[in-house]
C-alpha positions in Angstrom: -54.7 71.8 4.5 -53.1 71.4 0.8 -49.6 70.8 3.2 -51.1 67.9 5.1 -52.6 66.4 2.0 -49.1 66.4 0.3 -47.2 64.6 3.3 -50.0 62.5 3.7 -49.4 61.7 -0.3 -46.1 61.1 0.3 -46.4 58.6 2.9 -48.9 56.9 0.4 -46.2 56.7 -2.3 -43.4 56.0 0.1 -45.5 52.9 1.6 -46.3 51.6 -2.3 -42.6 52.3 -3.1 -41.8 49.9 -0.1 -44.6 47.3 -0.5 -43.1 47.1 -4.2 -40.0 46.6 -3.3 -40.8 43.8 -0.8 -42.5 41.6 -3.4 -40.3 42.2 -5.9 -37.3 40.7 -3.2 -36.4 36.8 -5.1 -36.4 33.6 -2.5 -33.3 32.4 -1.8 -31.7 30.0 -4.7 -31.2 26.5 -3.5 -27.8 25.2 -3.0 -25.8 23.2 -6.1 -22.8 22.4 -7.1 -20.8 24.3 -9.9 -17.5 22.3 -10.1 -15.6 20.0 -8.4 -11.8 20.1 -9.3 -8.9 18.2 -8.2 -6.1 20.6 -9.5 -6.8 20.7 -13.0 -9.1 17.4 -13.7 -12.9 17.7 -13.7 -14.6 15.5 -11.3 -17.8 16.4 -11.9 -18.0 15.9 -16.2 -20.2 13.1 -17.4 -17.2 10.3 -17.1 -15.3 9.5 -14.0 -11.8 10.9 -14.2 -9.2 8.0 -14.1 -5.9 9.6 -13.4 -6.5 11.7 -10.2 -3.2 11.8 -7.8 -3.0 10.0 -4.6 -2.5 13.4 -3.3 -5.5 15.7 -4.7 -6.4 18.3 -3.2 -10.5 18.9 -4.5 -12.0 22.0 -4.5 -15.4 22.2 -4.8 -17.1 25.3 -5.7 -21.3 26.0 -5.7 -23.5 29.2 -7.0 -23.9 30.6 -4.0 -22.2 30.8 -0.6 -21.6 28.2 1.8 -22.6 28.1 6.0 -19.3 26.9 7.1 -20.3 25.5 9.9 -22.2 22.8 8.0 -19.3 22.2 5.9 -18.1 19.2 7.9 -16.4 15.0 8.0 -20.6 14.3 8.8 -21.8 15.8 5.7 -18.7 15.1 3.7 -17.1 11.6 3.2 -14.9 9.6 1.0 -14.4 6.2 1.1 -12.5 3.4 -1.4 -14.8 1.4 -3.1 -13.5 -2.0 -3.2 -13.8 -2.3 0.8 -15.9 0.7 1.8 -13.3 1.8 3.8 -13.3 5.6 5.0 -11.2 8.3 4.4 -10.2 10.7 6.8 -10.7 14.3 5.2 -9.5 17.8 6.0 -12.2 19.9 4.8 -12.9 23.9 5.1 -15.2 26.6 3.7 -14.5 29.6 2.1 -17.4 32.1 0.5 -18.9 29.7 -2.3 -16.0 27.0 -1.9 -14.9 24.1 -0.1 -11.6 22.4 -0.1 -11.8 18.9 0.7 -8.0 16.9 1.2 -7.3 13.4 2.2 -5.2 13.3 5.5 -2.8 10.8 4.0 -2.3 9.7 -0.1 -5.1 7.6 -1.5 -4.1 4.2 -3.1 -2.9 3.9 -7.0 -5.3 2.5 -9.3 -8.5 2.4 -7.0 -11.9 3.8 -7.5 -12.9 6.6 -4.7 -16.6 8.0 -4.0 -16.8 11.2 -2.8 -20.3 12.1 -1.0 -21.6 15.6 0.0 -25.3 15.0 1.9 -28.2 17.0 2.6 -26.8 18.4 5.5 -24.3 20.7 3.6 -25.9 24.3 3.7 -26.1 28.0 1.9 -25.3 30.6 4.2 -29.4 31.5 3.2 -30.0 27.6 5.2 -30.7 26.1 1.7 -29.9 22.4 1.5 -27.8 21.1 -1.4 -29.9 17.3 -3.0 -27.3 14.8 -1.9 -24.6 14.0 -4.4 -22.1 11.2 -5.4 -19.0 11.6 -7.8 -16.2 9.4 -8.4 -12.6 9.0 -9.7 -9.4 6.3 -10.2 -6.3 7.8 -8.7 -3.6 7.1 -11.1 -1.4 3.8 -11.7 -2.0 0.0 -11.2 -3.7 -1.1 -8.2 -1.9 -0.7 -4.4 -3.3 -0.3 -1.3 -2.9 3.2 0.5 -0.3 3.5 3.8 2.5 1.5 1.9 6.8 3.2 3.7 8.7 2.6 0.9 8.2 1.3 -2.8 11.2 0.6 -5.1 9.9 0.9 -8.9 14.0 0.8 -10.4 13.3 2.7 -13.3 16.9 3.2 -14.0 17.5 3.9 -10.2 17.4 2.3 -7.1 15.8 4.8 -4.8 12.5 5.1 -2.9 9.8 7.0 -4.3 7.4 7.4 -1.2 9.7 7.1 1.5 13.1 7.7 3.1 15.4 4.4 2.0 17.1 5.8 -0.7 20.5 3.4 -1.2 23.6 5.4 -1.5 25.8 4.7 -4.7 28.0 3.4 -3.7 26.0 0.8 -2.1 24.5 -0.2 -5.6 26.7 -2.6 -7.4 26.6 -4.4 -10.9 22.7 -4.0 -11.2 21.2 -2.9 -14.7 17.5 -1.6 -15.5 16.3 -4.0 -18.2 12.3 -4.4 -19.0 10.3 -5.8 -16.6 7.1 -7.9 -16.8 4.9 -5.7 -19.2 5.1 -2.1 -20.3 3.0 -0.4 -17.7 5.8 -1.9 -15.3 9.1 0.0 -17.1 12.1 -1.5 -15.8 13.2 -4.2 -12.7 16.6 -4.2 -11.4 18.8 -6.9 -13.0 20.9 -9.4 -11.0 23.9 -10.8 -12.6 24.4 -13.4 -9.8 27.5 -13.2 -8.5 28.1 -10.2 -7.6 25.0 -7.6 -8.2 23.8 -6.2 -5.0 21.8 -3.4 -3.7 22.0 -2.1 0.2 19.2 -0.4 1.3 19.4 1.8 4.8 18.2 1.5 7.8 16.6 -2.0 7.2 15.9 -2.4 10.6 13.4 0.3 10.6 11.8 -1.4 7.5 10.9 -4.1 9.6 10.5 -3.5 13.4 6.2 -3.6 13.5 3.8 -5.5 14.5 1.7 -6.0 11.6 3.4 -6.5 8.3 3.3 -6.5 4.4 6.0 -7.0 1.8 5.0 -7.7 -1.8 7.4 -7.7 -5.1 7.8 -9.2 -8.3 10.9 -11.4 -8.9 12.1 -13.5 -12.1 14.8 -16.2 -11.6 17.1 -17.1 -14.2 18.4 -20.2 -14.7 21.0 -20.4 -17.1 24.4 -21.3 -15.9 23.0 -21.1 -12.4 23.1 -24.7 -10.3 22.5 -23.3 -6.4 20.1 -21.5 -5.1 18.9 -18.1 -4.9 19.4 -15.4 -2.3 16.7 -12.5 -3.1 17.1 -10.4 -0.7 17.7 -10.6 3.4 18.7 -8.3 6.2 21.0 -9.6 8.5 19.8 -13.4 7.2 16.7 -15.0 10.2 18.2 -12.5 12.6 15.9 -9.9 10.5 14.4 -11.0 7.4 15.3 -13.0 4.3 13.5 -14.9 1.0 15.4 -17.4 -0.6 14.8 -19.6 -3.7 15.6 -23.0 -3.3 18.2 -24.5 -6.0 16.3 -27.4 -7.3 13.2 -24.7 -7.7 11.3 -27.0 -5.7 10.3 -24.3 -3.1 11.5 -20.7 -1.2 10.6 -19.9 2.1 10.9 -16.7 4.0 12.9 -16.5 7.5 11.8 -14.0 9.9 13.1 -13.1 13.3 9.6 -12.1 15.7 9.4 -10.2 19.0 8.0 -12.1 22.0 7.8 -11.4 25.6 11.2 -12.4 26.4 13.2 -11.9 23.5 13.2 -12.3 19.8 12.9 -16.1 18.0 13.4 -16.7 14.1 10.5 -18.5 12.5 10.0 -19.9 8.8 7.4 -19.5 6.6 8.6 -22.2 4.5 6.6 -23.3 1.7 8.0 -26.9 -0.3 6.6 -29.2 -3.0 3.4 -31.0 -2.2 3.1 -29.2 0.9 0.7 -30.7 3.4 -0.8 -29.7 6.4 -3.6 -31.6 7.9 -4.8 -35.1 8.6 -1.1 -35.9 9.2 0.4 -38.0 12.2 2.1 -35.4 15.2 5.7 -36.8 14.1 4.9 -35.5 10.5 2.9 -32.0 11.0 4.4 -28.7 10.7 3.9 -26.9 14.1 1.4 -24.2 13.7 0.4 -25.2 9.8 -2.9 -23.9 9.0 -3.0 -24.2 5.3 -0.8 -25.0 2.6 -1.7 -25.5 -0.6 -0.4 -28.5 -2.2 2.0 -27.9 -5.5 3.7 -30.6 -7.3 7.3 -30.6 -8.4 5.8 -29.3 -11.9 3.9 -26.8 -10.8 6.2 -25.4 -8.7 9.0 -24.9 -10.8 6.5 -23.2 -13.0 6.2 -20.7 -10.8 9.7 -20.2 -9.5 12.1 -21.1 -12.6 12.8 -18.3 -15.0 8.7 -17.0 -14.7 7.2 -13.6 -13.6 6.2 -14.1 -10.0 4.2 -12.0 -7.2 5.4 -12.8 -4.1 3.6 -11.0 -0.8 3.7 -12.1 2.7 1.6 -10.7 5.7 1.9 -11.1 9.4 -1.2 -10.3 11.1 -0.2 -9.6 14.7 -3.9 -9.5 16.2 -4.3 -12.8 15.0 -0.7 -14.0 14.9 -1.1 -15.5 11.7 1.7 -15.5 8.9 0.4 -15.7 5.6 2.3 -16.4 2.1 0.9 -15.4 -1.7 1.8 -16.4 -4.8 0.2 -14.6 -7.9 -2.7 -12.9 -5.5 -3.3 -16.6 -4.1 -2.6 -17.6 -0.8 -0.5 -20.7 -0.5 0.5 -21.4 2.9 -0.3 -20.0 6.3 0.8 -20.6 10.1 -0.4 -19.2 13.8 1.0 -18.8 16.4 -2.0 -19.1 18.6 -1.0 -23.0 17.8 2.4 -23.5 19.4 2.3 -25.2 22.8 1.4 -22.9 25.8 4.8 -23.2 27.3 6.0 -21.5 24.1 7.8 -18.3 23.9 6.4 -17.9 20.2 3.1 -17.6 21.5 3.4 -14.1 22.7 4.7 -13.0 19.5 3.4 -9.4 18.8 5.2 -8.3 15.7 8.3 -8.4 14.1 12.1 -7.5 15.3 15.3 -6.9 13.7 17.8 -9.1 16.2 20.6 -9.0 13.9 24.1 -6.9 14.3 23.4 -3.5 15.2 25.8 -2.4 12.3 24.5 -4.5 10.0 21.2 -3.5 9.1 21.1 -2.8 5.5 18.7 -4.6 3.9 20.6 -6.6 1.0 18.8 -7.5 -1.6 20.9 -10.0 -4.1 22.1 -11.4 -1.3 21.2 -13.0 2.6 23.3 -10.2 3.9 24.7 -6.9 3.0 28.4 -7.1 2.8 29.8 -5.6 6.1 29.1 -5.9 9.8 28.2 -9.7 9.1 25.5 -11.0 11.3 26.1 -14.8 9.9 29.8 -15.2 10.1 29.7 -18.5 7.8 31.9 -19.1 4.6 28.3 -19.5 2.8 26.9 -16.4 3.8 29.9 -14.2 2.8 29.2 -11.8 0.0 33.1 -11.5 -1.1 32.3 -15.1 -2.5 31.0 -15.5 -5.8 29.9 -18.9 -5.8 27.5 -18.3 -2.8 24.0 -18.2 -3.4 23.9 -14.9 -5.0 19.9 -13.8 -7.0 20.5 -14.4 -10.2 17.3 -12.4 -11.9 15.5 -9.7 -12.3 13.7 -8.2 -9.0 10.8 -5.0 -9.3 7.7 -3.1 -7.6 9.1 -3.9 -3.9 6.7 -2.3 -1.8 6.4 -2.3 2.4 3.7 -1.8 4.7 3.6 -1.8 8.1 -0.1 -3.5 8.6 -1.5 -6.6 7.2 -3.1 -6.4 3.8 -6.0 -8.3 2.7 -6.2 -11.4 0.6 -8.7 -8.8 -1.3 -6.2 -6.3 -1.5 -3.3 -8.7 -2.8 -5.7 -10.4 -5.6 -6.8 -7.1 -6.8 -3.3 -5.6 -6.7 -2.2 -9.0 -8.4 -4.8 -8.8 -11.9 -3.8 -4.8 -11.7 0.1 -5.7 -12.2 0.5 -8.9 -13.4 2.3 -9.7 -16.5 
């Protein structure tokens, strides 16, 4: 009997032991956020971070461990504030962290919100409470997605993409200040015989939708004809000129069609009109212009800091110009007559010699492998319209930018 009374005792003391030990077990702790890093800056301190790379890679890290599977593009987003825009994200989980990487580089100077929602879960199925942080990737304002940018600070060369100029294809240009400080140096132009050839040109511009943008400074002295900034292979690719009498510049752009290639201008004079005009005197195609007097536009073309940016929207088959983040003129090509070729333009095309597509800039042309043949366009000649000036920030894209996107990346750089 005293045996059965002990094991029953010890079942009793086994059982309390057990029901203590129950009770005593904690509820699981909800889900929250520790630190959010992107390398070595804090994105998650009480001030948002302004000089976060366009390449970050953030990891996030929280007290307790994290159900992967919730850990997803639903629950976790990014997008650029100053058009909402998303951003595709590579994201995976790891114990109590999550790694979270834009797909391609962000833009420079622009603000980024980063949003983890309820649907992010501890391995325990604890919900996080929604959060928001944000950050301003480094630099001045430019949109994401640009192929090449040329900064010349003290070199020619391409700092995103694959256009570096050899040396011996950059002649007579020096690195003097450009427009403010933030901006370092602009290639200088001595204009007769400073030129830079950049590779490949061709590849620069074949696309259908299109963006160039760059800063450019005539100057004057001793300097009666006009200016050559930069062309590939002249119309028969791409080209900006300055006119002489700093009464106007235009760009000439060859454009892919159905059957072929055709050159176009996106030519932009004093007092520029475009409506309520008689058929003999409208421009074919003209949907805005804005009207500049003789004044105002040697203002902005004569010995001045100047953003230049044109855009070819190929959905819409508009060509637009910008001056200083303000459009000035545009044209489509929904307007030309419908037994025009132009109207099945779909982007742009290099049509110039095959062996001849550097992209010059200095000049109409680079200096072999001449697509114009014509005394004037010869490089070996001094007295042709050689850039006299300084030229900096020439950046490509191969899509349309906003007029958004061109103000905001105007007031970021301008002088």
């Amino acid at each position: 009997m005293k045996e059965k009374h002990l094991f029953t005792s010890l079942l009793l003391v086994v059982a309390a032991f057990s029901l203590m030990l129950t009770s005593c077990k904690k509820d699981p702790e909800p889900l929250a956020l520790e630190s959010l890093m992107a390398g070595t800056i804090d994105l998650n301190g009480a001030t948002s971070p302004t000089n976060v790379p366009v390449n970050p890679t953030i990891v996030a890290t929280f007290n307790v461990d994290i159900d992967p599977a919730t850990a997803t593009t639903s629950v976790i987003t990014m997008v650029q504030d100053y058009d909402n825009a998303p951003i595709a994200l590579t994201i995976s989980a790891s114990g109590n962290t999550i790694t979270i990487t834009p797909e391609e580089n962000l833009g420079t100077g622009a603000l980024y919100k980063l949003s983890i929602g309820g649907g992010l879960k501890s391995v325990d199925a604890m919900a996080i409470t929604p959060l928001q942080r944000t950050f301003t990737t480094a630099g001045t304002f430019a949109p994401a997605g640009a192929i090449a940018h040329f900064t010349f600070e003290d070199n020619a060369n391409d700092i995103i993409g694959n256009w570096d100029p050899a040396a011996a294809d950059i002649i007579d240009i020096t690195y003097t200040a450009s427009r403010n400080a933030a901006a370092g140096k602009a290639a200088t132009f001595n204009g007769s015989t400073s030129l830079i050839e950049i590779p490949n040109g061709d590849q620069l511009m074949n696309t259908n939708s299109f963006t160039i943008a760059f800063w450019v400074k005539t100057n004057s002295t001793d300097k009666t004809n006009g200016h050559f900034v930069m062309g590939l292979a002249g119309w028969h690719g791409i080209q900006y000129e300055i006119f002489g009498g700093y009464d106007g510049s235009k760009f000439a752009i060859q454009y892919q069609h159905a059957t072929g290639t055709a050159a176009e201008d996106m030519w932009f004079p004093v007092e520029a009109k475009y409506n309520n005009l008689p058929p003999d005197q409208a421009w074919q195609g003209w949907t805005y212009a804005k009207s500049l007097s003789a004044a105002e536009m040697m203002a902005k073309l004569k010995d001045n800091w100047l953003n230049v940016v044109y855009t070819y929207n190929a959905p819409t088959k508009v060509g637009t110009l910008y001056f200083d983040g303000v459009k000035m003129k545009s044209f489509d090509f929904n307007l030309w007559p419908d037994d025009s070729a132009k109207r099945g333009v779909t982007g742009l095309k290099y049509a110039g010699n095959a062996q001849g597509n550097k992209w010059a800039l200095g000049f109409i042309q680079a200096r072999n492998n001449r697509t114009i043949s014509d005394d004037w366009a010869d490089y070996a000649n001094p007295d042709n319209n050689h850039f006299k000036g300084q030229l900096d920030d020439i950046r490509i894209w191969h899509k349309a930018l906003t007029e958004n996107e061109i103000t905001l990346m105007y007031n970021s750089e301008k002088p």
